[in-house]
C-alpha positions as CSV (number, residue, x, y, z in Angstrom):
1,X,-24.0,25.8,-46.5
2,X,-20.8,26.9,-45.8
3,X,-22.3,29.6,-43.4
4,X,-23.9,26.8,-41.6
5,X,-20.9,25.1,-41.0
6,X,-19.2,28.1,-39.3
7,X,-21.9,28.8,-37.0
8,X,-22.1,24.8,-36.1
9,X,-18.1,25.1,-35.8
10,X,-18.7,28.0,-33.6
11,X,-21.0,27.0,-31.1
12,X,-18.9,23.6,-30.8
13,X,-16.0,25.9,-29.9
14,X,-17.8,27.9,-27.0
15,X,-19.5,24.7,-25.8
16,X,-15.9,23.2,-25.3
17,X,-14.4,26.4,-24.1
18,X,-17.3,26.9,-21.7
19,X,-16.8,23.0,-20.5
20,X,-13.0,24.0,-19.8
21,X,-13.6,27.1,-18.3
22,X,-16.8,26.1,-15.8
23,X,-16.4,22.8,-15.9
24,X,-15.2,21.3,-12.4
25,X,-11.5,20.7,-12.1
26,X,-9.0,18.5,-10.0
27,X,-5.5,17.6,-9.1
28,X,-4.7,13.9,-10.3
29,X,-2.1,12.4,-9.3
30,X,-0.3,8.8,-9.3
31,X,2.4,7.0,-11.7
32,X,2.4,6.2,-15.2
33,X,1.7,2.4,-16.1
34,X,1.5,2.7,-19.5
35,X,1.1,5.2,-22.6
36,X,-0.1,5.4,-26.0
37,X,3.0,5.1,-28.1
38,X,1.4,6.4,-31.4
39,X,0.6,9.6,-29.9
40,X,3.9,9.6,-27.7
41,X,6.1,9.2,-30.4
42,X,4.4,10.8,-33.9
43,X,4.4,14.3,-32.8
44,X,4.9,17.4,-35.2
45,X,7.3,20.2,-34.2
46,X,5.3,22.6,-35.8
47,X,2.1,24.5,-35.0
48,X,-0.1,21.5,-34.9
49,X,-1.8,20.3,-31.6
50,X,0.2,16.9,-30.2
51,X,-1.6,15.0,-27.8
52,X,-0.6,12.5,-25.3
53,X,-2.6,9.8,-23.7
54,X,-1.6,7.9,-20.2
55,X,-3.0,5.6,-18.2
56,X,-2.2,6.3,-14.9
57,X,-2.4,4.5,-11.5
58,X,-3.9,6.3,-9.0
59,X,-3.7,4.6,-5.3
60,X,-6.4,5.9,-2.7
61,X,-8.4,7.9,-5.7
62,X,-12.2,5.9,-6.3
63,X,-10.4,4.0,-9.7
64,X,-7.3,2.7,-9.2
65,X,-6.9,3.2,-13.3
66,X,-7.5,6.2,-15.1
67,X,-6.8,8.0,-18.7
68,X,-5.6,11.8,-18.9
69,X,-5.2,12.7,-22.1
70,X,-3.4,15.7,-22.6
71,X,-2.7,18.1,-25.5
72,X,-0.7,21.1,-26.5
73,X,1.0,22.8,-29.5
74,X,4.6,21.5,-27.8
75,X,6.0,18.4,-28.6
76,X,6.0,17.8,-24.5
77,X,2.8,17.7,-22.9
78,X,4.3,15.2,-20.0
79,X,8.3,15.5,-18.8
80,X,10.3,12.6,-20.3
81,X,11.0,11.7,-16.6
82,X,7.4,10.4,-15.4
83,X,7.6,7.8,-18.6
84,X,9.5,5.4,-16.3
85,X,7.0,4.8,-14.1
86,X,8.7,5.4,-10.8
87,X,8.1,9.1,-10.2
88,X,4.1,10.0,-9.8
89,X,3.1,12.9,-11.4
90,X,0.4,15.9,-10.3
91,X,-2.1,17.0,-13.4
92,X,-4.5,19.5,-13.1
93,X,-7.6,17.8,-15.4
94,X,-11.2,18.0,-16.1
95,X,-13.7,14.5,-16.5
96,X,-14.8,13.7,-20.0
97,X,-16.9,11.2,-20.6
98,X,-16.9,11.2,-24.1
99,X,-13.0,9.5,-23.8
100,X,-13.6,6.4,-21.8
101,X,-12.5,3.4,-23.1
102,X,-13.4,-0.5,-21.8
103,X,-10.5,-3.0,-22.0
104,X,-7.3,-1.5,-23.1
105,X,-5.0,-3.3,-24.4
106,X,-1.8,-3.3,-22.4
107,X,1.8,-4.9,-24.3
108,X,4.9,-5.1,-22.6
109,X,6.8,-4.6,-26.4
110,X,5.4,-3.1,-28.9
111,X,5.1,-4.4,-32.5
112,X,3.8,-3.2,-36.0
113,X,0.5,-5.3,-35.7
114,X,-0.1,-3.7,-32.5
115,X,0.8,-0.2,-32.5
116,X,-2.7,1.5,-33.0
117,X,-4.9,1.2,-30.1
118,X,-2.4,0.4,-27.7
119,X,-0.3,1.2,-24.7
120,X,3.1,0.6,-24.0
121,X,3.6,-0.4,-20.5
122,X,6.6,1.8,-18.6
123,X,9.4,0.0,-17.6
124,X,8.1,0.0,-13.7
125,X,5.2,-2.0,-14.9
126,X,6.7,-4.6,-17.2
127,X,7.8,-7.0,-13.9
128,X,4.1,-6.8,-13.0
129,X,1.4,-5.6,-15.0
130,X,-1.8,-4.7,-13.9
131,X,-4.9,-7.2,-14.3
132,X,-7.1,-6.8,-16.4
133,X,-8.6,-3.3,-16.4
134,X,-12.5,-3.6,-17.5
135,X,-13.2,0.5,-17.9
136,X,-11.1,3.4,-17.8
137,X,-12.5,6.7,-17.0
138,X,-11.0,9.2,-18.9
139,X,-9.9,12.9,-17.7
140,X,-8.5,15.7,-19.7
141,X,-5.3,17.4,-18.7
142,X,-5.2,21.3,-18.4
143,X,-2.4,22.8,-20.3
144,X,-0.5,25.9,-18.7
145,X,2.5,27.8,-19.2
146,X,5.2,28.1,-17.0
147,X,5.7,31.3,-16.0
């Protein structure tokens, strides 16, 4: 059983490498209008993976909303500064269908009742939120170092 595991473990590891390695890339950009304050806020400092989820708007793109979700073992996968919402910001990402979510819910303040599931509009966006978004299609952010 527990050899089964491994090899099922395995393959699921080369599948996603292979997806993130072949798999057709692009340069998103556009300014945050909101972000998942669970995952913005509850990261570990140690060698855990944190992972941040936006939704971003993205003027002259086909969806004027999309999600990147990004992840690394750092407790900063986007600079503080693109959190206001003023300042756009260029990822490198990847589609994935498997994250797209239908009718996020968008709050202006956050509360105990509604952290989970959530996103926390930036400050840019409070004045004037967007209408209702029926789907967002979800993207995965490509981690590199600095050099």
């Amino acid at each position: 059983m527990a050899r089964r595991k491994q090899a099922l473990l395995s393959l699921a590891s080369i599948v996603l490498c292979g997806s993130v390695c072949f798999g057709k890339t692009t340069k998103i950009s556009g300014k945050i209008v909101a972000y998942d304050l669970m995952r913005h806020s509850s990261k570990a400092a140690s060698g855990v993976q944190n992972e941040e989820a936006i939704i971003l708007e993205t003027p002259g793109q086909k969806r004027k909303f999309v999600k990147v979700v990004s992840s690394s073992f750092g407790t900063t996968q986007i600079e503080q500064k693109y959190f206001d919402g003023t300042a756009p910001v260029t990822l490198e990402v990847f589609r994935d269908h498997s994250c797209d979510e239908s009718s996020p819910t968008l709050v202006s303040q956050a509360t105990l009742q509604e952290l989970g599931g959530t996103y926390l509009l930036t400050e840019a966006f409070k004045s004037s939120p967007p209408s209702r978004i029926k789907t967002l299609e979800c993207y995965v952010a490509i981690y590199r170092t600095k050099k």
